[in-house]
N, C-alpha and C positions, 0 to 999 in steps of 0.2 A: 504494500500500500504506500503510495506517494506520501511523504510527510518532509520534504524540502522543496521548495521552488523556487527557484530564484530570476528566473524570466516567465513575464502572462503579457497576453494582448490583455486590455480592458476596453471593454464597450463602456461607456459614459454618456449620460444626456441630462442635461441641467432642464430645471423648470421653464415653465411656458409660462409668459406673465397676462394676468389676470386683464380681461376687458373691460374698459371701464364702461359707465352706465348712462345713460343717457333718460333723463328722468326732470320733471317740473314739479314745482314742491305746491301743494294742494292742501288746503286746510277751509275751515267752515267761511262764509264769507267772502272766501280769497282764494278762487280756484285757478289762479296761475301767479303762484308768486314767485314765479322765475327757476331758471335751469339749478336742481341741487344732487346730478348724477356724480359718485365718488369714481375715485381712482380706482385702475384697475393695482393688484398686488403685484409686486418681483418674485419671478420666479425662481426657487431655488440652484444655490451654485454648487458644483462638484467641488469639491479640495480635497488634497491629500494630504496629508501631514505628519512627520515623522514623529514616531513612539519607540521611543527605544523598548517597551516589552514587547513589541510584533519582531521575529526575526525571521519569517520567511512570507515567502509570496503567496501560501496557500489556497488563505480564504480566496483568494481573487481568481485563481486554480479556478474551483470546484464552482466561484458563483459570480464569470464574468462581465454582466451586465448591471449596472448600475444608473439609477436615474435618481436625482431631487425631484420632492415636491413643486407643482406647481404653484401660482398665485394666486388667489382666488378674486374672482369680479368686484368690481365696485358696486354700491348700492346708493339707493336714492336716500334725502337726507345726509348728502352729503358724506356719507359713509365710504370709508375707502378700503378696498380688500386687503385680507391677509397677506403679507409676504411669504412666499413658501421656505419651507424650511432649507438651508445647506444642510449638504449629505458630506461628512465630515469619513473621507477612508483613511482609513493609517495605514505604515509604511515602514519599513524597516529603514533605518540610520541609512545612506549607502546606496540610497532608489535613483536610483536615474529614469528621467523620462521620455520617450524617445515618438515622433510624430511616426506616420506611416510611411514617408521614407528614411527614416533613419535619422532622424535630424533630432539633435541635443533640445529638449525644450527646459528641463532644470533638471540640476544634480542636487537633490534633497541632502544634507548631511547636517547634521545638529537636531537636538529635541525642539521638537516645534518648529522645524522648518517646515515650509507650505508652497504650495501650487495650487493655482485655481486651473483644476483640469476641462472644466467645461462652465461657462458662464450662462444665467439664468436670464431671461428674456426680460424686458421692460415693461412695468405696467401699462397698458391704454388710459388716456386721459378722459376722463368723464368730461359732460359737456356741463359741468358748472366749471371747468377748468380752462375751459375754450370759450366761456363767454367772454364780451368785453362790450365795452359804450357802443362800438358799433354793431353786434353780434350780442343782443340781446336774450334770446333764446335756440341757440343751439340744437336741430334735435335728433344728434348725432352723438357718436362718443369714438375713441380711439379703441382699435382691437389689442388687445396684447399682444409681444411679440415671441415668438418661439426662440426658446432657449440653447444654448449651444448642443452639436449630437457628434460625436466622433469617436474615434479606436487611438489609443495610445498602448506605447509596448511598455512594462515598468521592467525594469533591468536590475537586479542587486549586484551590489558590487559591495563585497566586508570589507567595512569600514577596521581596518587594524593596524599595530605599529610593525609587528613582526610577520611573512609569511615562511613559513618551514616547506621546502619543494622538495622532493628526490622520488626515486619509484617508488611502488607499491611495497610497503612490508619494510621499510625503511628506519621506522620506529617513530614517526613524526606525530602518530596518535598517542604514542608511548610517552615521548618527551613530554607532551604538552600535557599528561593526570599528571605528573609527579612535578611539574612546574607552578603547577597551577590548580582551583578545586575545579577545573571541567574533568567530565568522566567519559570521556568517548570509548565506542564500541573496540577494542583491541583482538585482535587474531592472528595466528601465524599463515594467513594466506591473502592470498593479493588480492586487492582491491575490497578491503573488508571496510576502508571509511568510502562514504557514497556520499556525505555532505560535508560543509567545511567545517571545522569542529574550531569554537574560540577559548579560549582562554584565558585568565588575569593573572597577570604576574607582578607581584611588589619586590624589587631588589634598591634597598635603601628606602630612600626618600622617591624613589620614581616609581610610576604604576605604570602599566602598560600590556597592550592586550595584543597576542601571539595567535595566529590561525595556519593552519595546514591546506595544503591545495591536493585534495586525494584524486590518484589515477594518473601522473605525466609519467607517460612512456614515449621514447621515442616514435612520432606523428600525431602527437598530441594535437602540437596547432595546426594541423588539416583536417582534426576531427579522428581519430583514430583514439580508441578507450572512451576514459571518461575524461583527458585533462581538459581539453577544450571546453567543456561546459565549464568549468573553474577557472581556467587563467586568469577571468578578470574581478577573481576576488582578489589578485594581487597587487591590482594596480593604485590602490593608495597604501599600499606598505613603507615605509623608512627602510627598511631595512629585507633583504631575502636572506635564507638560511638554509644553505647546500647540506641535508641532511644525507649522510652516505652510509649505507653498509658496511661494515668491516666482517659480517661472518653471513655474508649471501652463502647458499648452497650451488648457486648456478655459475657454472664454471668458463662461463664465458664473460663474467662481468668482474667488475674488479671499481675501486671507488674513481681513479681516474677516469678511465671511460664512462663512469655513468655519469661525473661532473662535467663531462663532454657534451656528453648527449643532452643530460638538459638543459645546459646554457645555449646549448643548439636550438633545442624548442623553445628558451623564451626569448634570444633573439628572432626568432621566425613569429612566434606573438607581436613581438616589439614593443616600445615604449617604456621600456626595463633597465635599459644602459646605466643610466645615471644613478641606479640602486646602488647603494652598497652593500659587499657581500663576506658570508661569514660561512665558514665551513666547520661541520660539527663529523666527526669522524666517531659513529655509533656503535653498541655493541661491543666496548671493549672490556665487557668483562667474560667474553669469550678467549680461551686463551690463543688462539690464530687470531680474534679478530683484532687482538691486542699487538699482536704482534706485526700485523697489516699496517693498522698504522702506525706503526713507528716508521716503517717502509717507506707509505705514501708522506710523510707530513712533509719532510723538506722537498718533496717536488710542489704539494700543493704551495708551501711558504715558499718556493722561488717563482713562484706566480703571483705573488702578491695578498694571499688569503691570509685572513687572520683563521687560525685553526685550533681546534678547542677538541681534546676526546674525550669522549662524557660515554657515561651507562646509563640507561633510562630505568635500567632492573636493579644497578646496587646503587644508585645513585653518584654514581661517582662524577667530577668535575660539573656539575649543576651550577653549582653557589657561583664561582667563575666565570662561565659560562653567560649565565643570567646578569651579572655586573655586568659585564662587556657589552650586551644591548641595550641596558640601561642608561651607561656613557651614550654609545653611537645614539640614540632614541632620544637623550637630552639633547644633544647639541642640533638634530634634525628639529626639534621645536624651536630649538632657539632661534634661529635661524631663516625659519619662517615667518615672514614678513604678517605683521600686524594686521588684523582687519581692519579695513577703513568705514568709516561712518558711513551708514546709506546716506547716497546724494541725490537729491532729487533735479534729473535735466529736463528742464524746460525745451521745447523748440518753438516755437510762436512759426503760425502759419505765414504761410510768403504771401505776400501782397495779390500777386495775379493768381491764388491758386483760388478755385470757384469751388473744389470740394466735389468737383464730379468730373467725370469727362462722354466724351459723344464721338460713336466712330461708327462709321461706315462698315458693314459685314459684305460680302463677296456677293453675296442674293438680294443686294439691296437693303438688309434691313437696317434700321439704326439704332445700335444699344447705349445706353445711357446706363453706364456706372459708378457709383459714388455712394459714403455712408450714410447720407441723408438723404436723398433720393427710394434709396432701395429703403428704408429704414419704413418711410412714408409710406410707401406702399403695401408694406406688409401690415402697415395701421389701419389702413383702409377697408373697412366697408362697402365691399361695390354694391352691393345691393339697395346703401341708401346712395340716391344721389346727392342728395347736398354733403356723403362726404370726398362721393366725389368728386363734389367742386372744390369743397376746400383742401382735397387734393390737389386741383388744377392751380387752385390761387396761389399753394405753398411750393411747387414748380416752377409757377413763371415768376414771384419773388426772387426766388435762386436763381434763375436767368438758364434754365434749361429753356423753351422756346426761342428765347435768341440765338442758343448755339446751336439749336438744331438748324433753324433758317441759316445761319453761317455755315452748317455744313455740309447746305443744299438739299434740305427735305424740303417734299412739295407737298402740297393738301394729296392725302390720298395713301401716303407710303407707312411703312409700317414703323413702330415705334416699341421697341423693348426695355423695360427699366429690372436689371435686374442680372443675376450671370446666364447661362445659356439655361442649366436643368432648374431652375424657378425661376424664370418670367415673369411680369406681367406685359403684353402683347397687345397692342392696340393700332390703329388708324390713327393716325394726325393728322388732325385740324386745325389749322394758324388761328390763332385769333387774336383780335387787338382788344379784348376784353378781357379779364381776369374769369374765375368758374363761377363767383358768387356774382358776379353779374350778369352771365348768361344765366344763371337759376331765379334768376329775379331778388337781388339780392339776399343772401345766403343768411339765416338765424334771424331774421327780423321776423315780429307778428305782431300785425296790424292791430291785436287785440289789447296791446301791450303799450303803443302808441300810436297817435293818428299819424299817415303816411306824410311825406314830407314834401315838399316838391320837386319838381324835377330838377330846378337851379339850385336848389340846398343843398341836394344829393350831390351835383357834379361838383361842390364848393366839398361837399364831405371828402370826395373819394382821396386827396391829399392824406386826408387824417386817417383812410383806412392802411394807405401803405404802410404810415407809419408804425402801425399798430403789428405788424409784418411779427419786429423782432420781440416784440411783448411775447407773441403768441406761441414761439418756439422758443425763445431761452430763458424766460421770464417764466415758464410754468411748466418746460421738461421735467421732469426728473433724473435723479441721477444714477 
């Protein structure tokens, strides 16, 4: 039965946020006392968040679909829906994130570090939100918008100061119970550890925590055994640790060649060079294996190894041993540059940039891109048309009809806002009118006040422009 993982795809879908309401507040007496439809709710976000007691990928194994709460609708009386709940997953120390090509989206490491894996949709504005002096009753409201949906791969990579490599049966599960209180599985036959087993080691004043990479044989990093699933719990190690045989049975191996071999497979990994490395000559309380290394030490030491012969079984040269990574371990902290205060960079938009753009497709059509744009339109209610005007009106504000006629659409051609697999797909029609004028001005009723003239009205229409940025930045939410 699987009981380690350390790579899953995750399916993720944050909340859809709540529609808001479109409602007139009515009481004895006073049966239109104006627009009081509430906001729609945000829909729930995905984050992940590192817990140092989660250490493997399991849960997310066995149940990889995950979605947040949505937000729930706005209500009349001014009532504005629930926000939906974030779906809070945890994550072992060490998670890396990775898009669906392969691309770094964060390397989680620290308690409480976080990623928002999927973002929850914006509430719809009720139409007591969209009223104004000139847009007296509203009788419309904003849809909510659908929340983020995607697949990300989470990756572990053990967070540790020391990795212990050598082949199977090497003693490296052995080193690390008598180093330390972890109890990994021990056996005299290969490949008996199947996950990376950690350990805590205190020598002086330093703490530090020691992991094994079970299974590198030579064609590890092509995928050959198990080492390849493991190599990249090495890669935030200080320090690697050439665990060697001294009393192999197999007669073709010897501690040289096998210090060969795997420095072969983790330069063919790569990203290891700059490790520094310690070689522990094992199993000398075997009287051959004792005697081995004394053989091998001065070729390892004329290669530059510091070389240490330790027993995992009588415990011999341990105490040693463990100082010596202690020093190397301190001075690798030291040495690591400070974290620096999060900085918050500004970029302030460029002057000519309009926030959208408009191109021409090969069949004629013309697509219109941009976050406000698309954003609008998934707000939109087609079904009522007054919000489809005040769709229209919040378009040619933005100066999307101008750039279309700049970039030679005619009455008739086709019009897409949006990326290719969701559309929304229409006819353009030029107009030198705004949409709440072609609707006969859009939220007014007569019943509310008496109609105005028709010189009032074109002395107003100044004052609805300006009303433009009231109605989107003045009353979005965030």
């Amino acid at each position: 039965m699987t009981t380690f993982v350390d790579r899953v795809e995750l399916h993720v879908a944050a909340g859809n946020g709540g529609h808001g309401c479109a409602s007139v507040h009515r009481e004895k007496f006073k049966p239109l006392g104006g627009p009081d439809g509430g906001n729609g709710g945000r829909g729930g976000d995905v984050i992940l968040v590192v817990e140092q007691s989660v250490t493997t990928l399991l849960d997310y194994h066995h149940s990889p679909h995950r979605k947040a709460t949505n937000g729930r609708p706005g209500e009349g009386d001014n009532r504005s829906g629930k926000d939906g709940q974030d779906l809070i997953l945890p994550v072992p120390d060490g998670t890396v994130i990775l898009d669906k090509e392969g691309n770094v989206l964060a390397d989680l490491v620290g308690q409480g570090t976080s990623f928002v894996a999927s973002r929850g949709g914006r509430g719809g504005l009720g139409n007591a939100a969209l009223s104004s002096a000139r847009r007296k009753a509203p009788g419309f409201a904003l849809l909510g918008e659908p929340g983020d949906a995607g697949d990300v791969t989470l990756e572990l990579k053990t967070v540790a100061d020391v990795a212990l490599v050598g082949f199977p049966s090497a003693g490296k599960s052995s080193l690390i119970s008598v180093m330390s209180a972890a109890k990994p599985k021990i056996a005299d036959y290969p490949f008996t550890t199947l996950v990376p087993n950690l350990g805590v080691v205190t020598a002086g004043s330093t703490v530090y925590t020691v992991a094994d990479v079970p299974g590198l044989i030579p064609g590890a990093s092509q995928g050959k055994g198990l080492g390849l699933e493991f190599l990249r719990h090495v890669e935030r190690c200080s320090v690697l640790v050439h665990v060697l045989d001294t009393a192999t049975l197999e007669s073709d191996r010897d501690p040289l060649s096998d210090l060969d071999m795997i420095e072969a497979e983790l330069k063919q990994y790569g990203g290891l060079d700059n490790r520094p490395r310690i070689v522990v000559l094992n199993k000398i309380d075997v009287p051959d294996g004792k005697d081995l290394a004394e053989m091998v030490r001065p070729d390892l030491e004329a290669r530059g190894f510091r070389v240490y012969e330790v027993s995992a079984v009588a415990h011999t040269g341990l105490k040693e041993f463990s100082f010596a990574l202690a020093e190397i371990i301190a001075a690798a902290r030291a040495a690591k540059p400070k974290e620096e205060a999060t900085r918050v960079v500004i970029r302030p938009k460029a002057v000519d940039d309009a926030g959208f753009t408009v191109t021409q497709e090969e069949d004629g059509l013309y697509r219109v891109r941009g976050e406000k744009p698309e954003r609008w339109v998934r707000q939109t209610d087609f079904n009522n048309d007054e919000a489809v005007g005040y769709l229209a009106d919040r378009l040619s504000r933005l100066g999307v009809e101008d750039s279309l006629m700049k970039a030679g659409a005619r009455s008739g051609d086709g019009v897409a806002i949006g990326p290719e697999d969701n559309a929304v797909v229409f006819d353009w029609e030029p107009t030198m009118l705004a949409g709440a004028e072609m609707l006969g001005r859009r939220g007014e009723d007569h019943r509310l006040e008496a109609p105005r003239p028709a010189v009032t009205r074109r002395r107003d229409r100044d004052a609805e422009r300006d009303e433009a940025q009231q109605e989107y930045d003045g009353f979005e939410p965030f």
